[in-house]
matplotlib code that plots the C-alpha trace (Angstrom):
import matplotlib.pyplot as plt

x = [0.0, 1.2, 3.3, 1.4, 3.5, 1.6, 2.8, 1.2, 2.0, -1.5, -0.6, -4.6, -5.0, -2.5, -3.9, -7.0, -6.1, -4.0, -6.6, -9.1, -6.3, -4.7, -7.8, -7.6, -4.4, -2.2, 1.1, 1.3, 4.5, 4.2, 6.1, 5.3, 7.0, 8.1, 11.5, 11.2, 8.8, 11.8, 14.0, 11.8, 11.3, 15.0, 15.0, 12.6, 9.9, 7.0, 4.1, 2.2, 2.5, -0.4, 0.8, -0.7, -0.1, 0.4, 2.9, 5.8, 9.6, 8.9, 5.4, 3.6, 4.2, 7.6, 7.9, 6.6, 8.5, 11.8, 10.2, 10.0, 13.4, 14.8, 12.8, 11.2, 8.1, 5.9, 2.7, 1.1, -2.1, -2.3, -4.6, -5.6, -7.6, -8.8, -10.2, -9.0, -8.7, -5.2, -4.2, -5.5, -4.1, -0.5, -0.7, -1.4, 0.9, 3.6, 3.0, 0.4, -1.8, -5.1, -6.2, -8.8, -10.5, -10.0, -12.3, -12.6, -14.0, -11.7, -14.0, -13.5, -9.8, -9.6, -11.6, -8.9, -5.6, -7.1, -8.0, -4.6, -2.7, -4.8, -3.5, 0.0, 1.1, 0.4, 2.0, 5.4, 5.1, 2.6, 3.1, 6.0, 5.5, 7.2, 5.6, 7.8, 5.8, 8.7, 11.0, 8.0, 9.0, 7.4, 9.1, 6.8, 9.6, 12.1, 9.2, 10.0, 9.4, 11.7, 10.9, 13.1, 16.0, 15.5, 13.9, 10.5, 10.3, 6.7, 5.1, 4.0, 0.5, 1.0, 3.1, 0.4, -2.1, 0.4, 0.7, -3.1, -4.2, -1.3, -2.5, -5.9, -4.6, -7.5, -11.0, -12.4, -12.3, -14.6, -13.5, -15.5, -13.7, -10.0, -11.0, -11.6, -8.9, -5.9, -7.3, -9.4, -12.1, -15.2, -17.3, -14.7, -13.0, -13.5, -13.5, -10.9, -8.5, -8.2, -8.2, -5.5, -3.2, -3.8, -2.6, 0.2, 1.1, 0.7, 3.5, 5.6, 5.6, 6.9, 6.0, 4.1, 1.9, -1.1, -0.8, -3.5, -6.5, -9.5, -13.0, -15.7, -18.5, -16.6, -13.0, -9.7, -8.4, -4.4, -3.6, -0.4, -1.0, -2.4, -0.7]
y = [0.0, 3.5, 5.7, 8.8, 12.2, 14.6, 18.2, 20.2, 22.0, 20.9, 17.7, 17.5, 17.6, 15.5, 12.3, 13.1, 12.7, 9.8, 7.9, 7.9, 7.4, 4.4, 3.2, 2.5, 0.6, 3.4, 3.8, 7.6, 9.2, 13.0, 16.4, 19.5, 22.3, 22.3, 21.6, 18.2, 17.5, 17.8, 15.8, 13.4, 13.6, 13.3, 9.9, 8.3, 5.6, 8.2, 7.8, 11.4, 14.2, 16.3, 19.6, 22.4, 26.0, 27.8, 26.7, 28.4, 28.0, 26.5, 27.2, 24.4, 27.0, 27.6, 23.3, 22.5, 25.1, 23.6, 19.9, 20.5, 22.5, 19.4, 17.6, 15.5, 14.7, 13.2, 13.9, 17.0, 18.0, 21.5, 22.1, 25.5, 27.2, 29.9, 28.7, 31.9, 31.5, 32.8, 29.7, 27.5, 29.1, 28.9, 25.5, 24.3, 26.5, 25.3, 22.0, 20.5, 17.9, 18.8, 20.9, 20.8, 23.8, 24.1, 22.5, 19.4, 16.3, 13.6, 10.9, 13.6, 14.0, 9.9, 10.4, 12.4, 10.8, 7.9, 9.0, 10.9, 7.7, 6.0, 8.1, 7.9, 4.9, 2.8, 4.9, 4.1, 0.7, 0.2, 3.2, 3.2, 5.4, 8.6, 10.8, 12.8, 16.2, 17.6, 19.4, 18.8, 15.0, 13.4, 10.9, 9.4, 6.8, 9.3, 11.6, 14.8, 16.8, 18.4, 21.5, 22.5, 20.1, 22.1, 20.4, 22.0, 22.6, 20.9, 19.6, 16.1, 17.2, 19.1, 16.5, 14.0, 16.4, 16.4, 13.0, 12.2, 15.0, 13.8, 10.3, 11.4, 14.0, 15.1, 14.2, 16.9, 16.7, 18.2, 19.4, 17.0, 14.4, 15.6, 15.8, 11.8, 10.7, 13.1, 13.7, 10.4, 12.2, 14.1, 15.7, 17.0, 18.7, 22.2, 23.3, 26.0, 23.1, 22.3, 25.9, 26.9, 23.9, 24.3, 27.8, 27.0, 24.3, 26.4, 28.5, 25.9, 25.0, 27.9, 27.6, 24.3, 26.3, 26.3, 22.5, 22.8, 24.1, 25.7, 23.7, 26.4, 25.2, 21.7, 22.0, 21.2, 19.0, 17.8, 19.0, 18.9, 19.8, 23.5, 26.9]
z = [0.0, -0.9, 2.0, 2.9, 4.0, 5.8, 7.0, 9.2, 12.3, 13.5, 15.4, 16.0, 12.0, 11.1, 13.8, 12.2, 8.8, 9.5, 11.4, 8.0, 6.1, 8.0, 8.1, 4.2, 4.6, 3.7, 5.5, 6.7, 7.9, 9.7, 9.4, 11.4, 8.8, 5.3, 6.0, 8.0, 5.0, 2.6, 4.3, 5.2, 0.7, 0.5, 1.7, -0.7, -0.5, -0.6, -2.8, -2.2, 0.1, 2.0, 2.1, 4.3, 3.3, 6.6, 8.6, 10.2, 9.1, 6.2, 4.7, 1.9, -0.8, 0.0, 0.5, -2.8, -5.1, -3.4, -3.8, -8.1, -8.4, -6.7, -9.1, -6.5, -8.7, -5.6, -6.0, -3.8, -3.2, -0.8, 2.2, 2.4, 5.5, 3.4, 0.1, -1.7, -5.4, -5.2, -2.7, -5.2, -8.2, -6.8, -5.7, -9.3, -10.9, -8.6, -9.4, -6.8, -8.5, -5.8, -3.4, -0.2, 1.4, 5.6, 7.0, 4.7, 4.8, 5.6, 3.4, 0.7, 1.2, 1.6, -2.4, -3.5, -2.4, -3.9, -7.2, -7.7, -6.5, -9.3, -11.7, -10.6, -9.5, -12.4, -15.0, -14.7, -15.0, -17.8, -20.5, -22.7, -25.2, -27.1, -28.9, -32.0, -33.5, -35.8, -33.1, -30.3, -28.1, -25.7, -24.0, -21.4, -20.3, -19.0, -18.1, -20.2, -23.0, -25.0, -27.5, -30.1, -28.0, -24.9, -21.9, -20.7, -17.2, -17.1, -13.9, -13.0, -13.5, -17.2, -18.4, -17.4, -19.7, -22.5, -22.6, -22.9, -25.1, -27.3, -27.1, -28.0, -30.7, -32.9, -30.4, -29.0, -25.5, -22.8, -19.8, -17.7, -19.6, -19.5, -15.4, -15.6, -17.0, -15.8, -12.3, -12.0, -10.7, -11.3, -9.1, -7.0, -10.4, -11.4, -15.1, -13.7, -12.7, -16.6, -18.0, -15.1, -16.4, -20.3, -20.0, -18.4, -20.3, -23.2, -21.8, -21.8, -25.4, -27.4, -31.0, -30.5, -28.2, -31.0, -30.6, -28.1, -29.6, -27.9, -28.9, -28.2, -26.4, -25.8, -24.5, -25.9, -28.6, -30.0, -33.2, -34.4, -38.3, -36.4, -36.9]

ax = plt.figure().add_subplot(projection="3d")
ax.plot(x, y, z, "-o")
ax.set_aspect("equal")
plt.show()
């Protein structure tokens, strides 16, 4: 069963979330600040991290920029006591993969560590493939995408969007169906959590940026023959 990291400076919260959590047969581990949380990271062997936002020391935000310049590719999703779309924002664009709003559900946080582990923990060992668009190359393998030679600096989460709009290259997508398959969930999804991420991945690919095509009225499709 998957290992569990969870940081918080609430030793209340963190027995809470544990206890729902062990519950399912994960394993959970426990840091009180950011930077107990990256060491912890630097020894290896965990499958996801739940990160909260304010903490002293060492805040999440500051915690998870450090964890993807390090290239610790872990998956992260943010717990936030305000809710403010600016928390949520900044967790994505730093490269969380989820976020839950203070106070949360632990049945609904138990739903989402789930449904990102789904999506994660399988991946490396069943997909193989790279994907060549002129000067645009996905290698899903070695986990990176290169653009005109150079690396992107893509995160877990927009390379995981890159991969399956490539693999669907030329459907139409919705939204609601993009949330599915890349985030393995549904009803806890937002349509923002897609458009957030296609921008930014967008940013990422230079002159291959039109790649990704806007469907009015449905969502977003993988062209690559589109200027």
């Amino acid at each position: 069963m998957a290992t569990i990291l969870i940081v918080d400076d609430e030793p209340l919260i963190r027995e809470l979330i544990k206890e729902h959590l062990s519950y399912e047969g994960f394993s959970c581990l426990e840091a009180a600040d950011g930077s107990s949380a990256l060491a912890r990271l630097g020894q290896g062997g965990i499958d996801l991290v739940i990160l909260d936002i304010m903490m002293p020391f060492v805040d999440g935000m500051t915690c998870l920029r450090e964890m993807r310049t390090r290239k610790i590719s872990t998956p992260v999703i943010m717990l936030t006591a305000r809710g403010e779309e600016y928390d949520k924002l900044a967790g994505l664009e730093n490269g969380a993969d989820d976020y839950v709003v203070k106070p949360f559900s632990p049945r609904e946080l138990v739903a989402r560590v789930k449904a990102v582990l789904a999506r994660t923990m399988p991946r490396a060992a069943t997909d193989n493939q790279t994907y060549t668009f002129g000067d645009l190359v996905i290698d899903v393998p070695s986990h990176s995408v290169k653009v005109d030679g150079q690396e992107a600096p893509l995160t877990p989460k927009e390379f995981d969007l890159l991969v399956y709009l490539a693999n669907n290259r030329g459907i139409a997508l919705s939204r609601e169906k993009i949330l599915q398959q890349v985030w393995n969930y549904d009803y806890f999804g937002e349509d923002r959590t897609v458009d957030t991420h296609i921008k930014m991945l967008r940013s990422h690919l230079g002159n291959y940026r039109n790649f990704i095509v806007t469907v009015w009225g449905v969502g977003y499709k993988f062209d690559p023959e589109a200027k």
